[in-house]
Gaussian input, Z-matrix of N, CA and C with variables (Angstrom, degrees):
# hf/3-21g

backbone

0 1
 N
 C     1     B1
 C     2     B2     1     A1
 N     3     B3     2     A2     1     D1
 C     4     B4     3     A3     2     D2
 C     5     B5     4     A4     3     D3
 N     6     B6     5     A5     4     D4
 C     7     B7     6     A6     5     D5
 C     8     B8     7     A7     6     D6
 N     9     B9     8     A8     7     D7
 C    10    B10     9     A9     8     D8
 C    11    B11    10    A10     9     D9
 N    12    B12    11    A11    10    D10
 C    13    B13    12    A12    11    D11
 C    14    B14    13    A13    12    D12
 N    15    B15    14    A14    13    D13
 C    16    B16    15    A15    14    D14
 C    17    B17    16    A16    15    D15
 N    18    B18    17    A17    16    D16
 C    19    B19    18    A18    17    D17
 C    20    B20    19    A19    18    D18
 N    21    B21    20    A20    19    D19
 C    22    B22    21    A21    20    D20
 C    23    B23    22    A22    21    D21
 N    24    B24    23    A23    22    D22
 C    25    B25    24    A24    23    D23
 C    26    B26    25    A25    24    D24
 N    27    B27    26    A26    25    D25
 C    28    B28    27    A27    26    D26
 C    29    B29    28    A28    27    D27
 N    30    B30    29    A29    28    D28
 C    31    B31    30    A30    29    D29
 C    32    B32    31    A31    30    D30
 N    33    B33    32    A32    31    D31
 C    34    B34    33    A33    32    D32
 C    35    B35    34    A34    33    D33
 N    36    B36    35    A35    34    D34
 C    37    B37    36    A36    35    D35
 C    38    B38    37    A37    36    D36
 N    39    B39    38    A38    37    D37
 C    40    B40    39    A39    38    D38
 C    41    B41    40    A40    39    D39
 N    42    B42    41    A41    40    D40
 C    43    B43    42    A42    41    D41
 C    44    B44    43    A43    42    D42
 N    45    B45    44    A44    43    D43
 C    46    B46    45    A45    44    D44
 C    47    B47    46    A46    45    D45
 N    48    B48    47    A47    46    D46
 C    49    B49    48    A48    47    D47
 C    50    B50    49    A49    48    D48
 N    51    B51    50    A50    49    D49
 C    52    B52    51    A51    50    D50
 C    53    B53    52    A52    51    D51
 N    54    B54    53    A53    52    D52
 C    55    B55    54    A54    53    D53
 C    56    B56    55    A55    54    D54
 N    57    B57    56    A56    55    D55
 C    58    B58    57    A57    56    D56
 C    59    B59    58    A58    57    D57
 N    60    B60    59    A59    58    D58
 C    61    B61    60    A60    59    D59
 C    62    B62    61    A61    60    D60
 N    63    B63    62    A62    61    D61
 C    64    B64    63    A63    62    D62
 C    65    B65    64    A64    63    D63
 N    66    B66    65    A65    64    D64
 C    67    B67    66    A66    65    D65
 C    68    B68    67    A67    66    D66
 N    69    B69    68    A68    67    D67
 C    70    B70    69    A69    68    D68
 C    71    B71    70    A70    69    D69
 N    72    B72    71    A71    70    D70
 C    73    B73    72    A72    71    D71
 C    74    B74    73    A73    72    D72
 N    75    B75    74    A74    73    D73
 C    76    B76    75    A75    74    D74
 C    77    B77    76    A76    75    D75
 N    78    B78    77    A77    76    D76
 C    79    B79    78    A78    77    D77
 C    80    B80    79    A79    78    D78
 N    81    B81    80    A80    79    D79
 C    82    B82    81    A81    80    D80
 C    83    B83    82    A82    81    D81
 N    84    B84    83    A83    82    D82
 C    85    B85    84    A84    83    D83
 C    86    B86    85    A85    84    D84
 N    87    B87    86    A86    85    D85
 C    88    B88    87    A87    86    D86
 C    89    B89    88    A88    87    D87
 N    90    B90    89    A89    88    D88
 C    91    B91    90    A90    89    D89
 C    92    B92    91    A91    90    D90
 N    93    B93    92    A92    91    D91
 C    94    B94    93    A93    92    D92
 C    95    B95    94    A94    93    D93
 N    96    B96    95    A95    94    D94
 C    97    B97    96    A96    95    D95
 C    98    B98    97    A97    96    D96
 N    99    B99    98    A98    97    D97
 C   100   B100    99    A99    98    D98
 C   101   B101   100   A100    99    D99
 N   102   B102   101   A101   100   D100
 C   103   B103   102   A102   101   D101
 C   104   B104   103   A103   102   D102
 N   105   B105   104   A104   103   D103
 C   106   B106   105   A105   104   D104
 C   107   B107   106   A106   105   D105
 N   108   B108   107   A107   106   D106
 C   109   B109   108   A108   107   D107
 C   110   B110   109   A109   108   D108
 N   111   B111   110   A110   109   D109
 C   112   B112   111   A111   110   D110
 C   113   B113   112   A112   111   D111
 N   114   B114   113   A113   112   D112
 C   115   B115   114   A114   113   D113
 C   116   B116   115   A115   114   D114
 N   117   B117   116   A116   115   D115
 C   118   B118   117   A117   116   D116
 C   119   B119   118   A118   117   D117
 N   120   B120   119   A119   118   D118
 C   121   B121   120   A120   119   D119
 C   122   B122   121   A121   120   D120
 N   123   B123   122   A122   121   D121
 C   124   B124   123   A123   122   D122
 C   125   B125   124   A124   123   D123
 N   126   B126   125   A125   124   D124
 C   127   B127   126   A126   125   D125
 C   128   B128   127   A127   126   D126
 N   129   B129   128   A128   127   D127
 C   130   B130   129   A129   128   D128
 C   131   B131   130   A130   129   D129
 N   132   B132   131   A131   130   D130
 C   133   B133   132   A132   131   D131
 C   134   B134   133   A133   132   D132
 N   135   B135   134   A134   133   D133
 C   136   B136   135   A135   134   D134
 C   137   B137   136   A136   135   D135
 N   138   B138   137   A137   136   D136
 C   139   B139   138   A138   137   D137
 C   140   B140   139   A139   138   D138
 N   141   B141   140   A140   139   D139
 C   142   B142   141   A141   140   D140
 C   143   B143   142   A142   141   D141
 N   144   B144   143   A143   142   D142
 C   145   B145   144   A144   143   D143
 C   146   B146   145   A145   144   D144
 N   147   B147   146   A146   145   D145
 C   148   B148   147   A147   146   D146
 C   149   B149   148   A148   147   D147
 N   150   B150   149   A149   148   D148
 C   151   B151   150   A150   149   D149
 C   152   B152   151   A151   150   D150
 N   153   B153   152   A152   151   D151
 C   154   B154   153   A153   152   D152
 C   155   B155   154   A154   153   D153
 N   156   B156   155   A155   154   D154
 C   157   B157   156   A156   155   D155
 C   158   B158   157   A157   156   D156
 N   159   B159   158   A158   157   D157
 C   160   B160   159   A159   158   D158
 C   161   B161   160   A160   159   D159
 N   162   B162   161   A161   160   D160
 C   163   B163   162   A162   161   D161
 C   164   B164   163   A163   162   D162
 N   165   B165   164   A164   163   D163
 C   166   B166   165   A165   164   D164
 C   167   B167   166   A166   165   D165
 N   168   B168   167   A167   166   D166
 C   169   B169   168   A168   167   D167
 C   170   B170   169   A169   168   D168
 N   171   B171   170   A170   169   D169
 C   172   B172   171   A171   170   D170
 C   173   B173   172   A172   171   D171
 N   174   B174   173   A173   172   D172
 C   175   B175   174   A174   173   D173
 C   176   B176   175   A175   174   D174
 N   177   B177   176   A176   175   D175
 C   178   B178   177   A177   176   D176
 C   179   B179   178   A178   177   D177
 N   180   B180   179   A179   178   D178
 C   181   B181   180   A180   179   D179
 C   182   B182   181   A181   180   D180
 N   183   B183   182   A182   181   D181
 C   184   B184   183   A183   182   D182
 C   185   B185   184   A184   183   D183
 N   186   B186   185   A185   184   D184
 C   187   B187   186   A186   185   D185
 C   188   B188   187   A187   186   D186
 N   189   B189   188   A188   187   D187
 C   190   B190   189   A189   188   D188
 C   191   B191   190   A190   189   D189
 N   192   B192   191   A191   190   D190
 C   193   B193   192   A192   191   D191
 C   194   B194   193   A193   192   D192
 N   195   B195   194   A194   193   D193
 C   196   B196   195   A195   194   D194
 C   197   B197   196   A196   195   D195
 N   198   B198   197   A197   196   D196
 C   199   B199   198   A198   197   D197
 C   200   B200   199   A199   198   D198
 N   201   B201   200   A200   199   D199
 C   202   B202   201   A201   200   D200
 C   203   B203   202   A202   201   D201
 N   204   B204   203   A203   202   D202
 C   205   B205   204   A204   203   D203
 C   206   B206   205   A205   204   D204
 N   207   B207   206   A206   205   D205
 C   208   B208   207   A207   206   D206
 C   209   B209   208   A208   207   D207
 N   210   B210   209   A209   208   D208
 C   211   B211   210   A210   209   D209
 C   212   B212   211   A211   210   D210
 N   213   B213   212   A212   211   D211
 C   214   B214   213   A213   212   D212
 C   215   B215   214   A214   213   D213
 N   216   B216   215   A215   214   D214
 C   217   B217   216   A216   215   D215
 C   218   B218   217   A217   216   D216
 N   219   B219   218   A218   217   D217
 C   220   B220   219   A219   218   D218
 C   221   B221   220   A220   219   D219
 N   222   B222   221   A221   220   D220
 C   223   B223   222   A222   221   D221
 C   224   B224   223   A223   222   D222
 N   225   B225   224   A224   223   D223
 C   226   B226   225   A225   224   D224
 C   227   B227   226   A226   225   D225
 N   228   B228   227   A227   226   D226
 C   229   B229   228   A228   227   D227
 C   230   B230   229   A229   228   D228
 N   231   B231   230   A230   229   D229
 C   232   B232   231   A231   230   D230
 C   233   B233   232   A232   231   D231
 N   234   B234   233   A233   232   D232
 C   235   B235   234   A234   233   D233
 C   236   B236   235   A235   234   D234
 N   237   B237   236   A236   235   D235
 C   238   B238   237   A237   236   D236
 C   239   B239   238   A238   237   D237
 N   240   B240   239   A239   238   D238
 C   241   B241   240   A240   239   D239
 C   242   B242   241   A241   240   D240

   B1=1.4499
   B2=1.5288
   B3=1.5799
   B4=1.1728
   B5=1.7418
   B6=1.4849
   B7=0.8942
   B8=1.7063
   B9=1.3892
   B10=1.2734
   B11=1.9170
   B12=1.7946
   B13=1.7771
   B14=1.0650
   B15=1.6185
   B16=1.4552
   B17=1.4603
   B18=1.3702
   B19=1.3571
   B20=2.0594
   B21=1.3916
   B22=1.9724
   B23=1.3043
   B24=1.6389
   B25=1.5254
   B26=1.3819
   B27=1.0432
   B28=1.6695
   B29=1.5120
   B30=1.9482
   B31=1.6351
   B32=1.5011
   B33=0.8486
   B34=2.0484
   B35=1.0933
   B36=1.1757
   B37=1.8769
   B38=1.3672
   B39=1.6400
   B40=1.2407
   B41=1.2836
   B42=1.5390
   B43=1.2562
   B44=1.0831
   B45=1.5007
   B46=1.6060
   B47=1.4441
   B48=0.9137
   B49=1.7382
   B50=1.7525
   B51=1.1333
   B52=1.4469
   B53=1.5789
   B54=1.5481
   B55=1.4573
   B56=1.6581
   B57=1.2407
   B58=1.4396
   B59=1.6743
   B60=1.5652
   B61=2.0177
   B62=1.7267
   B63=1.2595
   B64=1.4916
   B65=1.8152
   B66=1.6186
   B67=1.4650
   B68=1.6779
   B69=1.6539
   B70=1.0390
   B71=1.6870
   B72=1.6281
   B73=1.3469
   B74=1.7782
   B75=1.6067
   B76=1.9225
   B77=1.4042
   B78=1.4117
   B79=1.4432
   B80=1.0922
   B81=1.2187
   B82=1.6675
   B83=1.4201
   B84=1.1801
   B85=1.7034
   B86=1.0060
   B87=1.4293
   B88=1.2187
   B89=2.0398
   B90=1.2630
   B91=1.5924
   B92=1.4444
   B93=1.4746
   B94=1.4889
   B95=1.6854
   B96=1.2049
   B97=1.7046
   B98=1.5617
   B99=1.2999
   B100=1.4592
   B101=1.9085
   B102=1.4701
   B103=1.2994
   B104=1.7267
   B105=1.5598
   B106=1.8672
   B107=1.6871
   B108=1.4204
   B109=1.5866
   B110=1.5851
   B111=1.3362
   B112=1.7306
   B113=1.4854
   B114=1.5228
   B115=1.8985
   B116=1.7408
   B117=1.5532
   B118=1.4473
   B119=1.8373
   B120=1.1746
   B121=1.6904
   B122=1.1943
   B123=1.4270
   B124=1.4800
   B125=1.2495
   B126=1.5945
   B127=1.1720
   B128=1.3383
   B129=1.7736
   B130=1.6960
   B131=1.7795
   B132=1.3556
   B133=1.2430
   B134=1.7478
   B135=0.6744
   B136=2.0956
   B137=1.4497
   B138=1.8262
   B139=1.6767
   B140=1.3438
   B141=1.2477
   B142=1.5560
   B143=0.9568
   B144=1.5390
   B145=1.3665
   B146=1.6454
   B147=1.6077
   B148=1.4472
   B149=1.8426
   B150=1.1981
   B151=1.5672
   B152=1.7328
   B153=1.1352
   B154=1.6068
   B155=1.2735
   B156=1.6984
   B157=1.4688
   B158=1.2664
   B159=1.4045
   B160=1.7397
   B161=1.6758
   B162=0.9106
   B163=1.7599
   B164=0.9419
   B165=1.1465
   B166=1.5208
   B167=1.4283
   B168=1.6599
   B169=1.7759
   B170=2.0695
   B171=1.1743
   B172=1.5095
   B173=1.5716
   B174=2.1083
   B175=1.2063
   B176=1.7821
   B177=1.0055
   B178=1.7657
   B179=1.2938
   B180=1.0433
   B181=2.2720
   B182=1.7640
   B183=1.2841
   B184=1.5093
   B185=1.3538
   B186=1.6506
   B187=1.6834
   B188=1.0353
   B189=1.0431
   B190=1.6129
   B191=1.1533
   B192=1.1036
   B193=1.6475
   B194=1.5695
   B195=1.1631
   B196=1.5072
   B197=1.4924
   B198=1.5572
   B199=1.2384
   B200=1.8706
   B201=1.3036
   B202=1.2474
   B203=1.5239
   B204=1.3418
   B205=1.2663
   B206=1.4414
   B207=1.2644
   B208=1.5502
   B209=1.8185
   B210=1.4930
   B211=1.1502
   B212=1.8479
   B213=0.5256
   B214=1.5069
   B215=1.2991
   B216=1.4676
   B217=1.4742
   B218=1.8929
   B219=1.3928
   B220=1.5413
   B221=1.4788
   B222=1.3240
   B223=1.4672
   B224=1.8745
   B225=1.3287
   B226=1.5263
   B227=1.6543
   B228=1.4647
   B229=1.8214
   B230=0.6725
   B231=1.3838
   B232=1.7983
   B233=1.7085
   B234=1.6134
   B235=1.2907
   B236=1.6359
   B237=1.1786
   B238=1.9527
   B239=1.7661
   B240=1.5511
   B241=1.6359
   B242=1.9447
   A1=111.50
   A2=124.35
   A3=119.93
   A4=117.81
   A5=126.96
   A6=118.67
   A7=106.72
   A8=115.79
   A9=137.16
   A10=71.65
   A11=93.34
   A12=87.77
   A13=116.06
   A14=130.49
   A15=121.35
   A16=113.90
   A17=115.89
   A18=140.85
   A19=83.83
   A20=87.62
   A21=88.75
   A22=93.64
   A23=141.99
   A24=113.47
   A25=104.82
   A26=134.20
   A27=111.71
   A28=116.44
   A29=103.84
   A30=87.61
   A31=124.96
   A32=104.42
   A33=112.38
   A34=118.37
   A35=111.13
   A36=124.18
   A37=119.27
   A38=107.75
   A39=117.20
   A40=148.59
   A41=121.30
   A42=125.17
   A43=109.54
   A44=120.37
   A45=139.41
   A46=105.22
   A47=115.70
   A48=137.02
   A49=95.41
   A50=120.44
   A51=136.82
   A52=118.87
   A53=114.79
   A54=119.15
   A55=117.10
   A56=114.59
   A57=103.47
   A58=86.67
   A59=106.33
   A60=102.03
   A61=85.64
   A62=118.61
   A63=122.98
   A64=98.53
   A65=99.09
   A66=105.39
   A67=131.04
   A68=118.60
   A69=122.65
   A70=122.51
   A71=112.10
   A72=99.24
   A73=116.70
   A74=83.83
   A75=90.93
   A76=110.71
   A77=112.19
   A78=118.42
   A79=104.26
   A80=133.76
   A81=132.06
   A82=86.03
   A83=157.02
   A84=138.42
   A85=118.46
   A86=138.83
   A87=152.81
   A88=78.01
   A89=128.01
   A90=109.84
   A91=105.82
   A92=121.63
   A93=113.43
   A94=107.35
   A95=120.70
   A96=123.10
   A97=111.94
   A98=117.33
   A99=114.54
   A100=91.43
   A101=108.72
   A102=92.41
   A103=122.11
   A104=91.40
   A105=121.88
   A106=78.26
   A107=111.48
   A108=132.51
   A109=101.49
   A110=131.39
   A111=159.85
   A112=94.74
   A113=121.46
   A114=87.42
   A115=118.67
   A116=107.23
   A117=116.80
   A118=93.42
   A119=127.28
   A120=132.90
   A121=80.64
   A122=112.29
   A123=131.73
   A124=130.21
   A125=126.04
   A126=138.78
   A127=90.74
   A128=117.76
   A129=102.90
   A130=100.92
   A131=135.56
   A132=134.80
   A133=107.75
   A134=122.59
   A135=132.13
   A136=124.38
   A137=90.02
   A138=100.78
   A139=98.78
   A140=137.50
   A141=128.44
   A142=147.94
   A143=84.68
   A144=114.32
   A145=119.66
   A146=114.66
   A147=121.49
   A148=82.67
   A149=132.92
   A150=116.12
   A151=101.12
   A152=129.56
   A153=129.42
   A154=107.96
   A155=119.62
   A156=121.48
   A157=117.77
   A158=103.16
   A159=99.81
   A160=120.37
   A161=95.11
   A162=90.56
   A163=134.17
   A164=116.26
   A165=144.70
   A166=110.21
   A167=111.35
   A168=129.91
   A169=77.51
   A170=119.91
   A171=104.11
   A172=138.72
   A173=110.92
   A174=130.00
   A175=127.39
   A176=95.50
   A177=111.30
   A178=105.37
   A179=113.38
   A180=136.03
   A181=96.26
   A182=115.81
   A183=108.15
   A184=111.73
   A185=107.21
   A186=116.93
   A187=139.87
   A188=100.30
   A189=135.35
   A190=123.83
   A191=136.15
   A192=154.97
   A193=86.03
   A194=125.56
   A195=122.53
   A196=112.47
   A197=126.08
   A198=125.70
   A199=104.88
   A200=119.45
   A201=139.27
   A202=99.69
   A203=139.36
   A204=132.30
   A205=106.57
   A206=103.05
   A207=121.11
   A208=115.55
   A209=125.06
   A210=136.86
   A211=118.79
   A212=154.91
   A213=132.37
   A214=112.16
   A215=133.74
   A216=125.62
   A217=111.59
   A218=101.58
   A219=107.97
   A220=147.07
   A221=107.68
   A222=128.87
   A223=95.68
   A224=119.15
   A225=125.48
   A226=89.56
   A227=88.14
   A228=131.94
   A229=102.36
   A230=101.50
   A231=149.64
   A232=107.47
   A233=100.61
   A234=99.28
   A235=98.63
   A236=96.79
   A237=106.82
   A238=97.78
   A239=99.52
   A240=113.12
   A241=127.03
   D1=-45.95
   D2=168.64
   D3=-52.63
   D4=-30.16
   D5=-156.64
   D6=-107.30
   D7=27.23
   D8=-137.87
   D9=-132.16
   D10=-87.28
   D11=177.46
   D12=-38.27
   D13=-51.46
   D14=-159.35
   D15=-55.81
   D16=-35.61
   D17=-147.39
   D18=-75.98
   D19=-63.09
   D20=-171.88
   D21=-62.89
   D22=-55.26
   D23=-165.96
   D24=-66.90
   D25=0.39
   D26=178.75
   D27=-96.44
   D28=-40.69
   D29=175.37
   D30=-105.52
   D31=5.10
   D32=165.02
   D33=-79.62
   D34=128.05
   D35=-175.47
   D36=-56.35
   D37=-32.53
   D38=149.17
   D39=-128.81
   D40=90.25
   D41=-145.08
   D42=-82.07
   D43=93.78
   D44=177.20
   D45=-116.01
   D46=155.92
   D47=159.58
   D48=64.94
   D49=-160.73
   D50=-155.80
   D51=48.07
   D52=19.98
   D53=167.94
   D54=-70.82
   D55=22.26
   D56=-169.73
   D57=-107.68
   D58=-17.78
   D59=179.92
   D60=-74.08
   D61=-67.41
   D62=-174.91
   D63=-12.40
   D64=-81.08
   D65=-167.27
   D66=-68.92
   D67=-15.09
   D68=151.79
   D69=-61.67
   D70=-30.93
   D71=-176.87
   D72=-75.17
   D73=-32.30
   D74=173.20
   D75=-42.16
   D76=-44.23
   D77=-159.80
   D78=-78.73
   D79=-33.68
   D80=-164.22
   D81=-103.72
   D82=-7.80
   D83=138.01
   D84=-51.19
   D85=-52.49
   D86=-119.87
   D87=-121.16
   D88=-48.35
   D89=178.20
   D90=-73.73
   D91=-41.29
   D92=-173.32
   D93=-55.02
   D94=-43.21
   D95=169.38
   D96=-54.47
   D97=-33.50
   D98=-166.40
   D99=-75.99
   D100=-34.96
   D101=-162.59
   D102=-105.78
   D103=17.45
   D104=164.51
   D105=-74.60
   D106=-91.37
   D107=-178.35
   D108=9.10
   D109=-78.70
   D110=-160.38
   D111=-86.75
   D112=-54.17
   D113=171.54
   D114=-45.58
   D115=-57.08
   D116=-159.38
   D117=-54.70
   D118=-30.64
   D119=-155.85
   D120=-62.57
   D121=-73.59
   D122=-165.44
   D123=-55.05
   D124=-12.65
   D125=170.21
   D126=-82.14
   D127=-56.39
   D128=-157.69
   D129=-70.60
   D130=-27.10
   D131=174.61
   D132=-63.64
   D133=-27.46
   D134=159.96
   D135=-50.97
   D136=-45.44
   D137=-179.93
   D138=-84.23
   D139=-36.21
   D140=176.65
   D141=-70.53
   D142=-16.72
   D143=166.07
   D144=-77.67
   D145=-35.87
   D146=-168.87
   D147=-83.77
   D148=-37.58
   D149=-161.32
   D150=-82.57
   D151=-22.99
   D152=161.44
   D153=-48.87
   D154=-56.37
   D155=-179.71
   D156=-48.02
   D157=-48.62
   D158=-177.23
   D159=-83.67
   D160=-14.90
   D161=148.94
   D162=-119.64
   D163=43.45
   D164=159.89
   D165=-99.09
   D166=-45.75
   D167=-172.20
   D168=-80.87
   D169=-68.51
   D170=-164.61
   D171=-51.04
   D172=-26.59
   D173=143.67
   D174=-51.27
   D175=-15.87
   D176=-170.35
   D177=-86.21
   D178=-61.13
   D179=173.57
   D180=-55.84
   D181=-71.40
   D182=160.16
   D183=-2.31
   D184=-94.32
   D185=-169.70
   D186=-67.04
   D187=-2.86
   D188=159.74
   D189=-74.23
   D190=-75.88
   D191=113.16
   D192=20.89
   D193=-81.28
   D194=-154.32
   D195=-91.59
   D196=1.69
   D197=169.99
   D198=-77.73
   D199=-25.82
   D200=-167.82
   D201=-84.95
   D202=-6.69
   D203=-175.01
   D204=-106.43
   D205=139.21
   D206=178.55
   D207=-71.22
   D208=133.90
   D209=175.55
   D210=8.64
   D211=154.43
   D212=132.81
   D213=75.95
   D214=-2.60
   D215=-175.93
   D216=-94.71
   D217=40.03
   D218=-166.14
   D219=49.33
   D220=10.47
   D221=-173.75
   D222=-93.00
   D223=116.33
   D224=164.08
   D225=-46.36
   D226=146.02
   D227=150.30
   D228=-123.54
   D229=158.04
   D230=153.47
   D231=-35.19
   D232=-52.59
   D233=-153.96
   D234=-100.58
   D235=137.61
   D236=-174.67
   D237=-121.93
   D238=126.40
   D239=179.16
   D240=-124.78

């Protein structure tokens, strides 16, 4: 579309009108960037999401791990006496 305008402002004697290729291409640049913009968000919101999970699964094995230990073997509890 840009090269559509360029083409009419360069060889017409009078290069009027065909700004609607001009301003459609702005627009379809300016969304294709918006929607580069929201992939990259959304990939890094994916990865933050999978590294929450796994320390979520690694806090879990933790308390677990230490519900299974007997009195006194230095592992914190829950329960304080």
């Amino acid at each position: 579309l840009f090269v559509r305008f360029l083409y009419f402002y360069l060889t017409l004697d009078r290069p009027t009108g065909h700004t609607q290729s001009l301003i459609l291409g702005a627009v379809l640049v300016i969304v294709g960037f918006q929607i580069g913009v929201i992939g990259l968000i959304a990939d890094i919101i994916s990865a933050n999401r999978k590294l929450i999970e796994e320390i979520l699964v690694r806090q879990r094995r933790r308390e677990i791990e230490g519900e299974g230990n007997p009195k006194g073997s230095g592992t914190p509890t829950s329960e304080a006496s």
